[in-house]
C-alpha positions in Angstrom: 92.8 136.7 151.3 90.6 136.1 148.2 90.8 132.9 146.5 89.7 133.0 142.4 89.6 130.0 140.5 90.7 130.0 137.2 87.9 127.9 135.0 89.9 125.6 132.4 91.1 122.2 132.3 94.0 123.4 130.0 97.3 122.8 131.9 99.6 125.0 129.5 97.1 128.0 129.8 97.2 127.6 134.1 100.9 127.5 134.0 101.2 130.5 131.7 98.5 132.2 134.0 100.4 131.0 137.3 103.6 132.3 136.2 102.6 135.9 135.1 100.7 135.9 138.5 104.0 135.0 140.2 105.8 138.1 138.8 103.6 140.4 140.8 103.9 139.1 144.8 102.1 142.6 146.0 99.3 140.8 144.3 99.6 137.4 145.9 99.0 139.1 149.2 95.3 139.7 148.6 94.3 137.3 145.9 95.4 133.5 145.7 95.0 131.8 142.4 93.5 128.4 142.3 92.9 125.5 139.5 89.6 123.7 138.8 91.4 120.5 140.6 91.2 122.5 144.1 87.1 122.6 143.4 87.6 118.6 142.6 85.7 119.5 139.0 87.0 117.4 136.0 84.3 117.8 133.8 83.7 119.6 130.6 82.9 123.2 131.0 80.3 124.3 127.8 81.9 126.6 125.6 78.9 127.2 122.7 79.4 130.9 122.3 80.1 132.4 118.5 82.5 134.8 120.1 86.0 134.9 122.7 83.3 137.2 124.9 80.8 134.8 125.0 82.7 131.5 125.8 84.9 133.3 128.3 81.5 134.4 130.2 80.1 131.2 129.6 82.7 129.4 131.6 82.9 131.7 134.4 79.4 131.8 134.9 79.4 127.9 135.0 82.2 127.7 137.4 80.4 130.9 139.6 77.2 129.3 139.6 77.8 125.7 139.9 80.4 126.7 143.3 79.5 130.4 144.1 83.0 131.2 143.7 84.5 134.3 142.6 86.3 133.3 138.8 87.6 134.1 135.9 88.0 132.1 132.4 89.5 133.0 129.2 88.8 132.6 125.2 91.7 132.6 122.8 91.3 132.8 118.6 93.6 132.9 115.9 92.5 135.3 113.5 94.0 135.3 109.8 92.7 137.8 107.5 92.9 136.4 104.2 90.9 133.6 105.3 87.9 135.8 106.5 89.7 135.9 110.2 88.8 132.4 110.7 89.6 130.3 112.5 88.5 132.9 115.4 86.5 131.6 117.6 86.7 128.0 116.3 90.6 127.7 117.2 90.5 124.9 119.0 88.1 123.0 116.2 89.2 124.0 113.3 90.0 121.0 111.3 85.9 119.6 111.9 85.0 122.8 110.5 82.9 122.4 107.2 84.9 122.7 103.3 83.7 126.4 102.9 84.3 127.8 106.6 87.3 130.0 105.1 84.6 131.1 102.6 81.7 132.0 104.4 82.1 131.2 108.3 79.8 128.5 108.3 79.3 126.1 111.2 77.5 122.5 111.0 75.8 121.2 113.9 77.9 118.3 113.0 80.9 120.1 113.0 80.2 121.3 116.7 79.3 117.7 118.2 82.6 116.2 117.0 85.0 115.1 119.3 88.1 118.1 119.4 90.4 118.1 117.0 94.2 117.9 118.0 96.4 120.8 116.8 98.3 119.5 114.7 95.1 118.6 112.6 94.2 122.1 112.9 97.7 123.5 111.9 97.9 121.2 108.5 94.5 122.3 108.1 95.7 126.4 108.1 99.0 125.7 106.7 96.9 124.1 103.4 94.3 126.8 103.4 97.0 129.6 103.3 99.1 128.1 100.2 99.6 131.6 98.2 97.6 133.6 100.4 98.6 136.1 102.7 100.1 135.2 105.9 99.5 137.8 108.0 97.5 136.7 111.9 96.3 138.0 115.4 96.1 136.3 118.6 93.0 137.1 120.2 92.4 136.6 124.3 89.5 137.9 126.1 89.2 137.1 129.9 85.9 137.2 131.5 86.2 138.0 135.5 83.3 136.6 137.6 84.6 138.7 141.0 81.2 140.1 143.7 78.8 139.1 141.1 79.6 141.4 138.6 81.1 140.7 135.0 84.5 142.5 133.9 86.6 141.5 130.9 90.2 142.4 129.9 91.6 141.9 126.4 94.9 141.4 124.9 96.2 140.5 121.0 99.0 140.3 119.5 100.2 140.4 115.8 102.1 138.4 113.7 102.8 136.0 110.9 102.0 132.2 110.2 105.1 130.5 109.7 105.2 128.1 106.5 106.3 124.8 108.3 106.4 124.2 111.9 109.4 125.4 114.2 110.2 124.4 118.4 108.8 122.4 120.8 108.0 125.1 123.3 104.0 126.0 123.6 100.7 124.4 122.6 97.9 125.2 120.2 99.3 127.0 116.9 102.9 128.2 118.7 104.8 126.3 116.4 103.4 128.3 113.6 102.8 131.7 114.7 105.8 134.0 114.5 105.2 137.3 116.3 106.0 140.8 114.7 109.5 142.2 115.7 110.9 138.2 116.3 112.7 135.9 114.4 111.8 132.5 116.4 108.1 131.2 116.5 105.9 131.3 119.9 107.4 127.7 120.7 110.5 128.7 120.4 110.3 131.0 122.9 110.8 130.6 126.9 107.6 130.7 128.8 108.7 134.4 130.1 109.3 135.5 126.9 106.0 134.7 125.4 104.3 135.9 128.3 106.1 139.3 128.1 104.5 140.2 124.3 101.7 137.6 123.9 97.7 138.1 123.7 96.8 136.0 126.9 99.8 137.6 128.6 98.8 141.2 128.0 95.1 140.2 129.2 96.1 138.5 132.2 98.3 142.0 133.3 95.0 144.1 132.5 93.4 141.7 134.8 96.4 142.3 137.4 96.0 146.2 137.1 92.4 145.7 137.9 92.9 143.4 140.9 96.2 145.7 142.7 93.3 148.5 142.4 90.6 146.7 144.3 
């Protein structure tokens, strides 16, 4: 059996991981998915890249090199169109993001060394930028698989609309604003299997899945 570790500290994303993982048991046969805590690595894995493809290779090469283990990482954006698809790449720091970042995508160095934001900074920060604007948004994940020293990656979106206020508890990141198209509840308000079923990381993990039952 082949172990691959899955490079992020995030909890939320290793549990959503975990559980589409645990739908397929043909799968578990072969392949055994393992967390960063079975490596005994808590520290902060650089994520510098200006796009979901870059940061997702950049942490599974970290993880590959620094253990020689076979890995895989993933990047995640919210892009919103009438903002210039920001935040993008810069989900997860959003709210350090200089005044014009809507405007013209520019990044401070400054902006990059600050601590990370939390999300509900970066949700009042969208929710005030898209006053009369056009709510329309993607999720965007790309997963970068480290497996025999070669470099795959698998991609999954998923459209939608950014909800005016906040709604459920369910989730992390920008859940409790992001309705999908066809629903009437937000991402939090949906069960973990649910979101899984229709969402952008869920639909990259199952490429990944096809790829593995093939090998």
């Amino acid at each position: 059996m082949k172990t691959l570790y899955l490079a992020t500290h995030n909890r939320h994303k290793k549990e959503e991981i975990q559980n589409i993982f645990q739908n397929h048991p043909i799968l578990s046969e072969h392949f055994r998915i393992e967390g960063l805590d079975a490596l005994d690595f808590h520290e902060e894995i650089p994520e510098t890249a200006d796009t979901l493809e870059g940061n997702a290779l950049q942490k599974a090469q970290y993880i590959h090199q620094k253990f020689n283990v076979d890995c895989f990482a993933d990047d995640t954006g919210l892009e919103v169109p009438s903002i210039g698809n920001r935040p993008g790449v810069f989900s997860a720091r959003y709210a350090n993001m200089p005044d014009c970042f809507e405007e013209n995508g520019f990044v401070s160095e400054e902006s990059l060394q600050m601590p990370d934001p939390t999300f509900d900074q970066n949700i009042d920060r969208l929710l005030f930028k898209l006053q009369n604007k056009p709510r329309q948004a993607r999720f965007r994940s790309v997963i970068c698989l480290i497996l025999n020293e070669e470099a795959y990656y698998f991609e999954g979106s998923v459209n939608g609309t950014i909800l005016p206020e906040r709604q459920g508890g369910q989730g992390f990141g920008y859940d409790p604003i992001f309705q999908p198209d066809g629903f009437d509840k937000s991402f939090a308000e949906l069960s973990l299997d649910e979101k899984n079923a229709i969402s952008h990381r869920g639909k990259a993990v199952e490429a990944l899945i096809s790829f593995l039952e093939k090998q």
